[in-house]
CHARMM-style PDB file with segment names, atoms N, HN, CA, C and O in Angstrom:
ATOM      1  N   UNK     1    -107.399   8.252 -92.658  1.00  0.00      PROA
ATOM      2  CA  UNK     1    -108.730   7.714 -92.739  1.00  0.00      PROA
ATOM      3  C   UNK     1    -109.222   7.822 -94.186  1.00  0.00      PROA
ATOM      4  O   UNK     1    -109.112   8.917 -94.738  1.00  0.00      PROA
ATOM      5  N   UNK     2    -109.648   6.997 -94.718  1.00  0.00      PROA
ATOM      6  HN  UNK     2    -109.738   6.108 -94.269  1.00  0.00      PROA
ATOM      7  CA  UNK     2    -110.050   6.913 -96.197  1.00  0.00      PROA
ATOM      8  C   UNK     2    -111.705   7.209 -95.769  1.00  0.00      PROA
ATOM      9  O   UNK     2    -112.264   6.945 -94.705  1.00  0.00      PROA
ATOM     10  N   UNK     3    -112.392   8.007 -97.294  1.00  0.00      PROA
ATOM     11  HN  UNK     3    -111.937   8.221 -98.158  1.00  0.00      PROA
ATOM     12  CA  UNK     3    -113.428   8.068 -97.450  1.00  0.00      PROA
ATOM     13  C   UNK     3    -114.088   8.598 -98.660  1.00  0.00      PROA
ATOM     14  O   UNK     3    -113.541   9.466 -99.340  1.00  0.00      PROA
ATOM     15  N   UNK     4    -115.349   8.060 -98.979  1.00  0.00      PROA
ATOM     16  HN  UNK     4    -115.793   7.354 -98.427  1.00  0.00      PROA
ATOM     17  CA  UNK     4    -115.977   8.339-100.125  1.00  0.00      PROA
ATOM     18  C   UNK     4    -117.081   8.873-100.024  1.00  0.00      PROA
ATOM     19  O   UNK     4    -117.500   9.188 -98.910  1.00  0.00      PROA
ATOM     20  N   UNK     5    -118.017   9.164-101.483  1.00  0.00      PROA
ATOM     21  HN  UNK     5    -117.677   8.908-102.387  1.00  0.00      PROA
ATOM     22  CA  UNK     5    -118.814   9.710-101.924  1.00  0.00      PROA
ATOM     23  C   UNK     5    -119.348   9.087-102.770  1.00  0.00      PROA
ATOM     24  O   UNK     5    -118.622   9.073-103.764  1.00  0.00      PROA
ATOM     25  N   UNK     6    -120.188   8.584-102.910  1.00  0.00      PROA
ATOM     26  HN  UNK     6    -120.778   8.596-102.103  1.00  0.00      PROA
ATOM     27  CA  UNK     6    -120.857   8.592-104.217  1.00  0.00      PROA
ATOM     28  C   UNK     6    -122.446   9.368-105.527  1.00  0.00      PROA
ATOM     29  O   UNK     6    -123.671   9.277-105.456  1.00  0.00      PROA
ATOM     30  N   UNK     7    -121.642   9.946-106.387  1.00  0.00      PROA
ATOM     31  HN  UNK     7    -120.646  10.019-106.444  1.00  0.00      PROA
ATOM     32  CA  UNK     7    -122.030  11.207-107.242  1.00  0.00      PROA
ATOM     33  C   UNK     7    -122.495  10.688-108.390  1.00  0.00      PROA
ATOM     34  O   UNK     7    -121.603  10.219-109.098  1.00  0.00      PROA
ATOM     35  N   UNK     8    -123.651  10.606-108.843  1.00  0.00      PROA
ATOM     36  HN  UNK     8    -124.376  10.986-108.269  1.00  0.00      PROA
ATOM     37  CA  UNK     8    -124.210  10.214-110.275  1.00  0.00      PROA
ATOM     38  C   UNK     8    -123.596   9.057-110.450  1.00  0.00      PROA
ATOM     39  O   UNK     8    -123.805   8.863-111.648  1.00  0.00      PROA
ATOM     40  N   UNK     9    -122.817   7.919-109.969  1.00  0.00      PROA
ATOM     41  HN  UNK     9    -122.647   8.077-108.996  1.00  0.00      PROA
ATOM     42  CA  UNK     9    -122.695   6.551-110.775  1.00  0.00      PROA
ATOM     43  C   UNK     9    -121.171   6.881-110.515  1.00  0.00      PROA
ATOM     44  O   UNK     9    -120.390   5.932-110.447  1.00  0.00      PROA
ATOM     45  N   UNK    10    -120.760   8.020-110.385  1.00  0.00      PROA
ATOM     46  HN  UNK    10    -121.395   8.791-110.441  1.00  0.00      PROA
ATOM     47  CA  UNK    10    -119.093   7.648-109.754  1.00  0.00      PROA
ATOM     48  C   UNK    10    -119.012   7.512-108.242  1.00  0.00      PROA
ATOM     49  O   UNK    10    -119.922   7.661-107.427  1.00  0.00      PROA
ATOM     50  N   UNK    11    -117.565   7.155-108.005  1.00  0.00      PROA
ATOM     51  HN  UNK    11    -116.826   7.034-108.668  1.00  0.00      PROA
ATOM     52  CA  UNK    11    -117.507   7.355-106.790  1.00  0.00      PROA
ATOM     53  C   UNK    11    -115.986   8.539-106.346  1.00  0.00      PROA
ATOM     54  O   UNK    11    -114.874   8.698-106.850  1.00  0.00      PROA
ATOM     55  N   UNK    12    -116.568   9.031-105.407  1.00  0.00      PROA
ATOM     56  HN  UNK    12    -117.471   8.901-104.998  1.00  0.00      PROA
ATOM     57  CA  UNK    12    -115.516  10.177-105.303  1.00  0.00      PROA
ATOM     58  C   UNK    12    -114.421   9.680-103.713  1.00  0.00      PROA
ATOM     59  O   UNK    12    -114.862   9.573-102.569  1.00  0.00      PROA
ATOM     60  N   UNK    13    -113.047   9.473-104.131  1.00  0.00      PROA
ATOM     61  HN  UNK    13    -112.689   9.560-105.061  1.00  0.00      PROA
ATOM     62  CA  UNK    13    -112.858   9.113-103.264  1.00  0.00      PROA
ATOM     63  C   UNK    13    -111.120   9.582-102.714  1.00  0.00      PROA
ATOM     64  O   UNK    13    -110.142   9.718-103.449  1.00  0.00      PROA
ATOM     65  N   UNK    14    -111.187   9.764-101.089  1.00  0.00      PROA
ATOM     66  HN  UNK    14    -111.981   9.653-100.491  1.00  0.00      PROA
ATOM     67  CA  UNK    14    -109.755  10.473-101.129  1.00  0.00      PROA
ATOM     68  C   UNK    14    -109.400  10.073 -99.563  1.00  0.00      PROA
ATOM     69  O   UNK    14    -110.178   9.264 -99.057  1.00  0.00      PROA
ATOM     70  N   UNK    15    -108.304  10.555 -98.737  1.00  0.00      PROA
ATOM     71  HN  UNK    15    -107.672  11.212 -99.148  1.00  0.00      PROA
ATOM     72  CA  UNK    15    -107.891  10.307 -98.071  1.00  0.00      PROA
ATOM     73  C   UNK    15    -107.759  11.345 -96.858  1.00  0.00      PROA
ATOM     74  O   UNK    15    -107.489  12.294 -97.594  1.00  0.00      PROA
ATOM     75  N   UNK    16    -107.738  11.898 -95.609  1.00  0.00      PROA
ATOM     76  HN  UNK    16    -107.957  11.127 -95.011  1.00  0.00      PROA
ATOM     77  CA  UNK    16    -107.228  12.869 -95.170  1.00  0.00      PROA
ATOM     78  C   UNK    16    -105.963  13.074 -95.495  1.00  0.00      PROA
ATOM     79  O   UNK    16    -105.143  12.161 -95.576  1.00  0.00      PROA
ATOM     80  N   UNK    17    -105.736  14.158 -95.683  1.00  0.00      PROA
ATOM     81  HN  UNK    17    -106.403  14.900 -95.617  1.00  0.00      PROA
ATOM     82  CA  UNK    17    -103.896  14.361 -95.727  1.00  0.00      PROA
ATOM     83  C   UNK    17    -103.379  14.628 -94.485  1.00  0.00      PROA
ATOM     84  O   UNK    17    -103.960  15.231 -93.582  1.00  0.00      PROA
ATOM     85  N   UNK    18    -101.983  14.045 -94.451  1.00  0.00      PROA
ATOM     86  HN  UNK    18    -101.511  13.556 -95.184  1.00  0.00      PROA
ATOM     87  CA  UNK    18    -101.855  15.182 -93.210  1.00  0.00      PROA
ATOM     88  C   UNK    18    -101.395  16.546 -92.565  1.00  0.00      PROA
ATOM     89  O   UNK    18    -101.218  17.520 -93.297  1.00  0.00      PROA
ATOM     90  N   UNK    19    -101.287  16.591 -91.813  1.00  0.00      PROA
ATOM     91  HN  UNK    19    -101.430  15.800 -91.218  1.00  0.00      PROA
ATOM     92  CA  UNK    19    -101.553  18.207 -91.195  1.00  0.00      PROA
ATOM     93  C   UNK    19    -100.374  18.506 -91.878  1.00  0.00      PROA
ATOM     94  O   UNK    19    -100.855  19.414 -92.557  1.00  0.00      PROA
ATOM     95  N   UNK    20     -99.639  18.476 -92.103  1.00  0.00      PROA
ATOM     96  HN  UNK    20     -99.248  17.738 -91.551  1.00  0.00      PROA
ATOM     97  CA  UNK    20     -98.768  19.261 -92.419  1.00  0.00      PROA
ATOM     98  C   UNK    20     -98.906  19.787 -94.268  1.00  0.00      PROA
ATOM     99  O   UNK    20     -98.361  20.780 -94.749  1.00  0.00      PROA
ATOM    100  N   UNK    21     -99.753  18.822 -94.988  1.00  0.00      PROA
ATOM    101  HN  UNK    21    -100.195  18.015 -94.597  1.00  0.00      PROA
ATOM    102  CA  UNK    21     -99.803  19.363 -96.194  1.00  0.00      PROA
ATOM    103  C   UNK    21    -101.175  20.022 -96.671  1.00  0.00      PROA
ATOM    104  O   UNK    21    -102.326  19.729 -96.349  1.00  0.00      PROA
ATOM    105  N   UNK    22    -100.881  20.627 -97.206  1.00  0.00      PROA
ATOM    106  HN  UNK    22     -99.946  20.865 -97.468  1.00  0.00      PROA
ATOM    107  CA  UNK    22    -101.935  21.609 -97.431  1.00  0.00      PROA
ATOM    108  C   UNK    22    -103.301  21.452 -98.382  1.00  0.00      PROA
ATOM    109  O   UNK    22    -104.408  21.988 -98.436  1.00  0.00      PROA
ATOM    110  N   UNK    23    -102.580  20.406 -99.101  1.00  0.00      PROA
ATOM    111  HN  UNK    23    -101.681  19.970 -99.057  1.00  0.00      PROA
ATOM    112  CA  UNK    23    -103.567  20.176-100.489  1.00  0.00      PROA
ATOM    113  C   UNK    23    -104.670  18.299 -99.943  1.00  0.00      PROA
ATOM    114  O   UNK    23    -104.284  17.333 -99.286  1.00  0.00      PROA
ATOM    115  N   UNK    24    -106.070  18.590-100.649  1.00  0.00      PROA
ATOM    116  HN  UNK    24    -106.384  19.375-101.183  1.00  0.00      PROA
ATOM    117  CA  UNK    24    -107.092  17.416-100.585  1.00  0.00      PROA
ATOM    118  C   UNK    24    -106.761  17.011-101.568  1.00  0.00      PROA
ATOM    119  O   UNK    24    -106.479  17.837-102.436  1.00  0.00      PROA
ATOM    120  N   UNK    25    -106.644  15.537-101.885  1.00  0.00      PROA
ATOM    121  HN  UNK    25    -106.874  14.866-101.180  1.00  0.00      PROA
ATOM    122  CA  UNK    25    -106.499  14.670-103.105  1.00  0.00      PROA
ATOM    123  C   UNK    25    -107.591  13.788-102.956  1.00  0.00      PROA
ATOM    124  O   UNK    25    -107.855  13.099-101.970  1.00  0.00      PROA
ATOM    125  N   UNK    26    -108.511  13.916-104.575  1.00  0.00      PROA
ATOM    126  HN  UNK    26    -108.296  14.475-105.376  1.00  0.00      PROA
ATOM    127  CA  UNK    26    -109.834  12.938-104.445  1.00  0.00      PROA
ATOM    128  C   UNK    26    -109.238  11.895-105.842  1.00  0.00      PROA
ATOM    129  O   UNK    26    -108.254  12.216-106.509  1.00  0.00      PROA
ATOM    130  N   UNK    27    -109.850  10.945-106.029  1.00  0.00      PROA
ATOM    131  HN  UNK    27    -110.649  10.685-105.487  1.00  0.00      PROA
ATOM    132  CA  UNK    27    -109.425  10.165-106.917  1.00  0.00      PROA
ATOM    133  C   UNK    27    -110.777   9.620-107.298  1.00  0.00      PROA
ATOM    134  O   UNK    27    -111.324   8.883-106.477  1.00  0.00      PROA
ATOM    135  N   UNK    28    -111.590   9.972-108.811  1.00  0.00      PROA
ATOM    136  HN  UNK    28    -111.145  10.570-109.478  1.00  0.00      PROA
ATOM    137  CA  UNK    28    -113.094   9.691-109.078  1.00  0.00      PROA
ATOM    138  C   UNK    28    -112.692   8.483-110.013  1.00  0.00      PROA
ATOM    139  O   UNK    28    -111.626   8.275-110.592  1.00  0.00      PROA
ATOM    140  N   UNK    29    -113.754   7.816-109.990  1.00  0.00      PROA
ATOM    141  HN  UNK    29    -114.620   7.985-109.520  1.00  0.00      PROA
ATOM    142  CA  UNK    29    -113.813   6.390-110.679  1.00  0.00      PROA
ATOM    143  C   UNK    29    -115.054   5.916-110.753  1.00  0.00      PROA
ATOM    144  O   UNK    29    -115.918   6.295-109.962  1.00  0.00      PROA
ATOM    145  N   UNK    30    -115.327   4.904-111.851  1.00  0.00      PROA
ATOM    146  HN  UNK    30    -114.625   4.596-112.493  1.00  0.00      PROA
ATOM    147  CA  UNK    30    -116.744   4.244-111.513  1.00  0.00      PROA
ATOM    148  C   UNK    30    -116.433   3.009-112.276  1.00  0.00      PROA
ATOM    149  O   UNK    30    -115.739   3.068-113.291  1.00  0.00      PROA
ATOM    150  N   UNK    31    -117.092   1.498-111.669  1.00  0.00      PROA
ATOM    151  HN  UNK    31    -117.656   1.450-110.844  1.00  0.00      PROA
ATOM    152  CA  UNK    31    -117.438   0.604-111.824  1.00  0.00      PROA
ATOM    153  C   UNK    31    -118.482   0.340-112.944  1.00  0.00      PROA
ATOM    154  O   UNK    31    -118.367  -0.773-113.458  1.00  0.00      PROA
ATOM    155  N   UNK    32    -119.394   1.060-113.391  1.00  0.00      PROA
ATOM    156  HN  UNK    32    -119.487   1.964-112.974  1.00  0.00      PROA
ATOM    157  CA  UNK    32    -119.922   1.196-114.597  1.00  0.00      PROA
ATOM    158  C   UNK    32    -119.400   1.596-115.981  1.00  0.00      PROA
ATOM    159  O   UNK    32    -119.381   2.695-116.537  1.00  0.00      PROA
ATOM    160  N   UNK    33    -118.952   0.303-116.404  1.00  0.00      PROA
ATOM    161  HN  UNK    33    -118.967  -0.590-115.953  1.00  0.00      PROA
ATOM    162  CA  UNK    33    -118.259   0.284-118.040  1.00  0.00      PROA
ATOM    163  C   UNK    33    -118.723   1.727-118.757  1.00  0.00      PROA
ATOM    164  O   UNK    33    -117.954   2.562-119.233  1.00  0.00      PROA
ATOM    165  N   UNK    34    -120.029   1.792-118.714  1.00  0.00      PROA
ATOM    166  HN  UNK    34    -120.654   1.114-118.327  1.00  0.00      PROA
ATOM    167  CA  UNK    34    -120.410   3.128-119.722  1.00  0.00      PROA
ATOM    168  C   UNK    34    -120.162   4.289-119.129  1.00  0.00      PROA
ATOM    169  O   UNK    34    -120.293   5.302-119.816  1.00  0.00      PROA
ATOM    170  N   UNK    35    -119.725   4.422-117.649  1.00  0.00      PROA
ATOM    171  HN  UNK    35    -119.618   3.599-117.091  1.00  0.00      PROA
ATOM    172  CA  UNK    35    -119.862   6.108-117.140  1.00  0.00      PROA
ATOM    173  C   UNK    35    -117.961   5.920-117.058  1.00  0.00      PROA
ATOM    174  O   UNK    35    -117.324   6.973-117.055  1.00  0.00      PROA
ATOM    175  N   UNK    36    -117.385   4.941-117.013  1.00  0.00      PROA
ATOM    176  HN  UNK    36    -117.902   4.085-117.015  1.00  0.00      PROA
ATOM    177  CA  UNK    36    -116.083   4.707-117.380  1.00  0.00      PROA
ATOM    178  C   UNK    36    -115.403   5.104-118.556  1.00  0.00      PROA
ATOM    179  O   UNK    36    -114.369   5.772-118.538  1.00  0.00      PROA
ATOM    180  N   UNK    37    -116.071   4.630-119.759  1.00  0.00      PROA
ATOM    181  HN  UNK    37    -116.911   4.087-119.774  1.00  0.00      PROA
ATOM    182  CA  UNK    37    -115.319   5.076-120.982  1.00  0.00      PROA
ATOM    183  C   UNK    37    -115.982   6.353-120.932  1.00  0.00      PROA
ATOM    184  O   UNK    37    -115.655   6.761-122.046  1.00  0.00      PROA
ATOM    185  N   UNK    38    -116.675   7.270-120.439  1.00  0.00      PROA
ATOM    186  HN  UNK    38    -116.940   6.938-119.533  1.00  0.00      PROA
ATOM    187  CA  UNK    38    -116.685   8.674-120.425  1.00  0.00      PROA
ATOM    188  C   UNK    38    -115.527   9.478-120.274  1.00  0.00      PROA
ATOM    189  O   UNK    38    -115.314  10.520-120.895  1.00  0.00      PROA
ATOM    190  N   UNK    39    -114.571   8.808-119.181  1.00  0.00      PROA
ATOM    191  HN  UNK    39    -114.744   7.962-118.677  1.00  0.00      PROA
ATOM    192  CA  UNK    39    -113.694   9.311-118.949  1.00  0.00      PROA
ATOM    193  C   UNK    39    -111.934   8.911-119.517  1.00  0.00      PROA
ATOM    194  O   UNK    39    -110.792   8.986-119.064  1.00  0.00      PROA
ATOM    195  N   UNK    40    -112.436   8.588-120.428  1.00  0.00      PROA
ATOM    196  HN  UNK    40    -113.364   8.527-120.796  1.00  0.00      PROA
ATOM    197  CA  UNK    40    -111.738   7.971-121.980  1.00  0.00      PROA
ATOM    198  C   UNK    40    -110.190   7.007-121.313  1.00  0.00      PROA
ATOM    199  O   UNK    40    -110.418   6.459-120.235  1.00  0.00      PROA
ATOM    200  N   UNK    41    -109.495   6.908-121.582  1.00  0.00      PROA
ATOM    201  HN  UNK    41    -109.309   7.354-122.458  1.00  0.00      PROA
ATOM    202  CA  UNK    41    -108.290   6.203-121.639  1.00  0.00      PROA
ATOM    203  C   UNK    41    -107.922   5.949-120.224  1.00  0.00      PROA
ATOM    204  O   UNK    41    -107.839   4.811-119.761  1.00  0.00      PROA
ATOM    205  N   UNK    42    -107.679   7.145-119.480  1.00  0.00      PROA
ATOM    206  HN  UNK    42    -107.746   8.069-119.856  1.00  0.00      PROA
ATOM    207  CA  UNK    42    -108.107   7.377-118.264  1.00  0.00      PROA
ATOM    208  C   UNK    42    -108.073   6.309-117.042  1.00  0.00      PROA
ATOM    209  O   UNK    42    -107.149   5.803-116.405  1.00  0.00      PROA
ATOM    210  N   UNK    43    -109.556   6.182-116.989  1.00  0.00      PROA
ATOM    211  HN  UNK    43    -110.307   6.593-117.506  1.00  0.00      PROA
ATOM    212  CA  UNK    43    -110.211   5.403-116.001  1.00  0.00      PROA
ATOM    213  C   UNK    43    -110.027   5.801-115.072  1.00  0.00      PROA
ATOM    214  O   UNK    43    -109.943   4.950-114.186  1.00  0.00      PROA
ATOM    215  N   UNK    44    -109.914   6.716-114.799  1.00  0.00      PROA
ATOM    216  HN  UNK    44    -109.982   7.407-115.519  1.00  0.00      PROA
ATOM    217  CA  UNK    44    -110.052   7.228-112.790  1.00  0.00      PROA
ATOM    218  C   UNK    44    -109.397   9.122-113.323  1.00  0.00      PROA
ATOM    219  O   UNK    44    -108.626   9.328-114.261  1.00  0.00      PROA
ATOM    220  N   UNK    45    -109.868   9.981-112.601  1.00  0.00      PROA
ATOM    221  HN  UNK    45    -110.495   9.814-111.840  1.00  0.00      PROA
ATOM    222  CA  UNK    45    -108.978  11.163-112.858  1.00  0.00      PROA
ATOM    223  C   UNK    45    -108.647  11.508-111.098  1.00  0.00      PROA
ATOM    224  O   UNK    45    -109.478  11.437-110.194  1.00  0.00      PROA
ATOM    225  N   UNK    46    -107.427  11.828-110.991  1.00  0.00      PROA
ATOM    226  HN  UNK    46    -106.752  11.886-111.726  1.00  0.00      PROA
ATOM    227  CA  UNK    46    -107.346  12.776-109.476  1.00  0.00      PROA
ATOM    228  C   UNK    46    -107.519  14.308-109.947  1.00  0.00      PROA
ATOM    229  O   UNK    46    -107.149  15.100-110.814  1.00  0.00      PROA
ATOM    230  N   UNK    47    -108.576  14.165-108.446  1.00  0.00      PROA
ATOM    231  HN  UNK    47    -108.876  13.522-107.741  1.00  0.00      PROA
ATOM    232  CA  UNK    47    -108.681  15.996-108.490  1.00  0.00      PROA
ATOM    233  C   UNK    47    -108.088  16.389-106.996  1.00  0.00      PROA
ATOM    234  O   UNK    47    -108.203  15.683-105.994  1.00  0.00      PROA
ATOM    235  N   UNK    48    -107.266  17.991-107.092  1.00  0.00      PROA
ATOM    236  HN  UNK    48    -107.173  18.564-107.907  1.00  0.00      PROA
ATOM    237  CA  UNK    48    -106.992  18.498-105.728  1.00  0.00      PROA
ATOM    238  C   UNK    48    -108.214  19.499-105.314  1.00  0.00      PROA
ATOM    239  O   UNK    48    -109.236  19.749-105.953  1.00  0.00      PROA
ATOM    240  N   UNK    49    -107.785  20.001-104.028  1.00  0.00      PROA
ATOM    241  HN  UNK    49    -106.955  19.798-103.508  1.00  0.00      PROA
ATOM    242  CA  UNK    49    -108.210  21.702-103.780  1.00  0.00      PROA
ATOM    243  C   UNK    49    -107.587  21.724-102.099  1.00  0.00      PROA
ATOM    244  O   UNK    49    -107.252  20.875-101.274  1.00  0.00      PROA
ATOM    245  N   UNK    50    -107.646  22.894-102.151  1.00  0.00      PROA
ATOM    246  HN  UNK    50    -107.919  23.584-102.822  1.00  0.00      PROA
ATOM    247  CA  UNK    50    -107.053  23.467-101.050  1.00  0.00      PROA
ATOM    248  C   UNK    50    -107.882  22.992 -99.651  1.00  0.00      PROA
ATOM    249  O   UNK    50    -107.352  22.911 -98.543  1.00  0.00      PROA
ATOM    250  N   UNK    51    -108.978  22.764 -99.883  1.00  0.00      PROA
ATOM    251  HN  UNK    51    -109.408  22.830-100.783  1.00  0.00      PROA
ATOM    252  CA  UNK    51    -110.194  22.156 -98.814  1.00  0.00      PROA
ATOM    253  C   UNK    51    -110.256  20.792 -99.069  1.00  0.00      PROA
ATOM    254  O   UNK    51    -109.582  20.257 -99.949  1.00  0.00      PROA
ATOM    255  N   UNK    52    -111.119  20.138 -98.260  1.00  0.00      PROA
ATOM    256  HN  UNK    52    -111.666  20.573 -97.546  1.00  0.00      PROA
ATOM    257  CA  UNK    52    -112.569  19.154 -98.587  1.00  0.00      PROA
ATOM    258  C   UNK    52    -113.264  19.629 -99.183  1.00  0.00      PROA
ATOM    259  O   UNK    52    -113.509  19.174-100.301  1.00  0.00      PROA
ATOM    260  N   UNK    53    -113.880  20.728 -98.719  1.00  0.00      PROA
ATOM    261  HN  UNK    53    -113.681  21.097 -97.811  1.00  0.00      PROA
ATOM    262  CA  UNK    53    -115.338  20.870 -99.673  1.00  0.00      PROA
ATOM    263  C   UNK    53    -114.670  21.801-100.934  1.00  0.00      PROA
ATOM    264  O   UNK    53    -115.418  21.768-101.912  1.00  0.00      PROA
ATOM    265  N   UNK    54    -113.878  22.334-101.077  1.00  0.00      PROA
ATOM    266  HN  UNK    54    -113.271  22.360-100.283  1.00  0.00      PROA
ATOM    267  CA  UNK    54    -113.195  22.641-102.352  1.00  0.00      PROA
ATOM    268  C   UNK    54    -112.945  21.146-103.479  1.00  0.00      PROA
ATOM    269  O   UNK    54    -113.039  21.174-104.706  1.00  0.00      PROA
ATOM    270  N   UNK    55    -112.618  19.951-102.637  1.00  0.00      PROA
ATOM    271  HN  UNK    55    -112.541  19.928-101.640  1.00  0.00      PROA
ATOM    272  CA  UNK    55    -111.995  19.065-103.252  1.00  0.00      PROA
ATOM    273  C   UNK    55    -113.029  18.672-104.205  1.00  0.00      PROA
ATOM    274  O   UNK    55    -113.005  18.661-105.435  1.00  0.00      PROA
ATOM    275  N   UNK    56    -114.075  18.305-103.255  1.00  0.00      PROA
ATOM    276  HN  UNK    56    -114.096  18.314-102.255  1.00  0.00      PROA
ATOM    277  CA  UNK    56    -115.305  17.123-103.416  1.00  0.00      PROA
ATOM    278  C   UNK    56    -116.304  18.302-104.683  1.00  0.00      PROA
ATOM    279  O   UNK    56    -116.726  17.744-105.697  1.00  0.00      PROA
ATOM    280  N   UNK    57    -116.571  19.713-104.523  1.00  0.00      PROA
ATOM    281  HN  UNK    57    -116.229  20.166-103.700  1.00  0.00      PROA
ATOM    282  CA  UNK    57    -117.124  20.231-105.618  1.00  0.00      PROA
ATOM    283  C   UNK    57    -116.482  20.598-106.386  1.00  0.00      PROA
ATOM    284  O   UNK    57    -116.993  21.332-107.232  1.00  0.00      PROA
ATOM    285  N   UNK    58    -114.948  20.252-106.484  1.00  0.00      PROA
ATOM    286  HN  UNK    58    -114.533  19.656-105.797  1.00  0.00      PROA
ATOM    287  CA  UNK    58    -114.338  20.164-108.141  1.00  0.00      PROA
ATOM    288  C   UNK    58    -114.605  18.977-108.887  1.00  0.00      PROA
ATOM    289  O   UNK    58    -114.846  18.992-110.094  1.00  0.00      PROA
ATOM    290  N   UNK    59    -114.558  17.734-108.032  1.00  0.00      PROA
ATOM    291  HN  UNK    59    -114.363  17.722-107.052  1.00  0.00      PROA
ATOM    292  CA  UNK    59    -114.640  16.442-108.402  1.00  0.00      PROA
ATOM    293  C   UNK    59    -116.288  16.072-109.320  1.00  0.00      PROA
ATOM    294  O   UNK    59    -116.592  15.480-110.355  1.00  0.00      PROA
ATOM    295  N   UNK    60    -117.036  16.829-108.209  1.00  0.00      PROA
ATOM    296  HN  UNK    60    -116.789  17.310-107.368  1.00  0.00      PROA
ATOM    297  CA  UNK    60    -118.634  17.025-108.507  1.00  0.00      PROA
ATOM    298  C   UNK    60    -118.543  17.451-110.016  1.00  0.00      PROA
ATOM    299  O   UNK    60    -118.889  16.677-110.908  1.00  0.00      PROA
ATOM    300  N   UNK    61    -118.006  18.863-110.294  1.00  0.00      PROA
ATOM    301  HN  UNK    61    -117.724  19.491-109.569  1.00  0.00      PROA
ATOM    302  CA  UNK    61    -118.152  19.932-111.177  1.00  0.00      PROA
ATOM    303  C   UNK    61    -117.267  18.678-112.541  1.00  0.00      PROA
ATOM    304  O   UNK    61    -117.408  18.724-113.763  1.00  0.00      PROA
ATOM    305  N   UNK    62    -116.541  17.840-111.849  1.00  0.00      PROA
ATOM    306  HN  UNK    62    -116.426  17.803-110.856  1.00  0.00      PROA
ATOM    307  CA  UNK    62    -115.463  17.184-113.029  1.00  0.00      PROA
ATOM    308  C   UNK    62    -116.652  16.225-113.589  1.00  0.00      PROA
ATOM    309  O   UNK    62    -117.281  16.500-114.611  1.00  0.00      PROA
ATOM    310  N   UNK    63    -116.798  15.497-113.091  1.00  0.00      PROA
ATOM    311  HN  UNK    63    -116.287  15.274-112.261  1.00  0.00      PROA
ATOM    312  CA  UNK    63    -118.662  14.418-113.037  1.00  0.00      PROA
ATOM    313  C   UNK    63    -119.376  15.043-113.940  1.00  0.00      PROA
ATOM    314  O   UNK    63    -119.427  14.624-115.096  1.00  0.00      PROA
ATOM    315  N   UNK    64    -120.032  16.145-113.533  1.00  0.00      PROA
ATOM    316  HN  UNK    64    -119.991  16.486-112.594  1.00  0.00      PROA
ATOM    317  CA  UNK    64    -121.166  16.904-114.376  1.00  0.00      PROA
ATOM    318  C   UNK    64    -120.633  17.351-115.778  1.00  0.00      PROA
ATOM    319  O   UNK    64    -121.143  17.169-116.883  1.00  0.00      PROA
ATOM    320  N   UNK    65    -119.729  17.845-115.514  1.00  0.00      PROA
ATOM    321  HN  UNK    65    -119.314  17.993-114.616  1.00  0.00      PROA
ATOM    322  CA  UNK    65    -119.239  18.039-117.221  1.00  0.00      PROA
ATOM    323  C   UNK    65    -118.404  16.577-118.119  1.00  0.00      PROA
ATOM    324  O   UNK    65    -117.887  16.532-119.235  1.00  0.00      PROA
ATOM    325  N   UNK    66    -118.531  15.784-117.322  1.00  0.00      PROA
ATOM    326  HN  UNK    66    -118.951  15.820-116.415  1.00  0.00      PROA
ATOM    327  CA  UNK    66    -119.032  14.437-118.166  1.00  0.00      PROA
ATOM    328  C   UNK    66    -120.055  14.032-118.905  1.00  0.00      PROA
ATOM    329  O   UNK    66    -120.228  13.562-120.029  1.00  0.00      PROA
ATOM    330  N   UNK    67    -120.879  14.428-117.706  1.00  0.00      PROA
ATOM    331  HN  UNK    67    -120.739  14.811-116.793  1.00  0.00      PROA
ATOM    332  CA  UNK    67    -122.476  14.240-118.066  1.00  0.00      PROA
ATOM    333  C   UNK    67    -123.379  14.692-119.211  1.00  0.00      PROA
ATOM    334  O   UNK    67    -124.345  14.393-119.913  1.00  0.00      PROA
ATOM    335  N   UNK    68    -122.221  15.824-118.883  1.00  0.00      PROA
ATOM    336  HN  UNK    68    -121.437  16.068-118.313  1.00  0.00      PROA
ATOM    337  CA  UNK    68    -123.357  17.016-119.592  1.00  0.00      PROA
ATOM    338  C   UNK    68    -123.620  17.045-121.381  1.00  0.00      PROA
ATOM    339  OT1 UNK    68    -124.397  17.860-121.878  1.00  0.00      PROA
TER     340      UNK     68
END
């Protein structure tokens, strides 16, 4: 099942894994040219974590220190 988020102008987005693997894979991106070249050459970064909500507030925490 695919699903997203959307966080300050990105969008946070990943997949269930399945049961058998252990790790969340999110994949952040944004459609806005300027919050895009933030994330320089790039254009999309994957983040893991051992959870969902591990995944989604690394991804968050990856966002904000864009921002910041």
């Amino acid at each position: 099942m695919n699903n997203s988020e959307v966080y300050r102008g990105f969008v946070i987005a990943w997949q269930e894994p399945p049961r058998t693997s252990a790790a969340w894979t999110a994949n952040v991106a944004s459609d806005d040219p300027s919050l895009n070249a933030l994330m320089r050459i790039h254009g999309s970064m994957v983040i893991d974590g051992p959870t969902r909500e591990e995944m989604i507030a690394r991804s968050k925490a990856f966002i904000d220190s864009l921002l910041s």
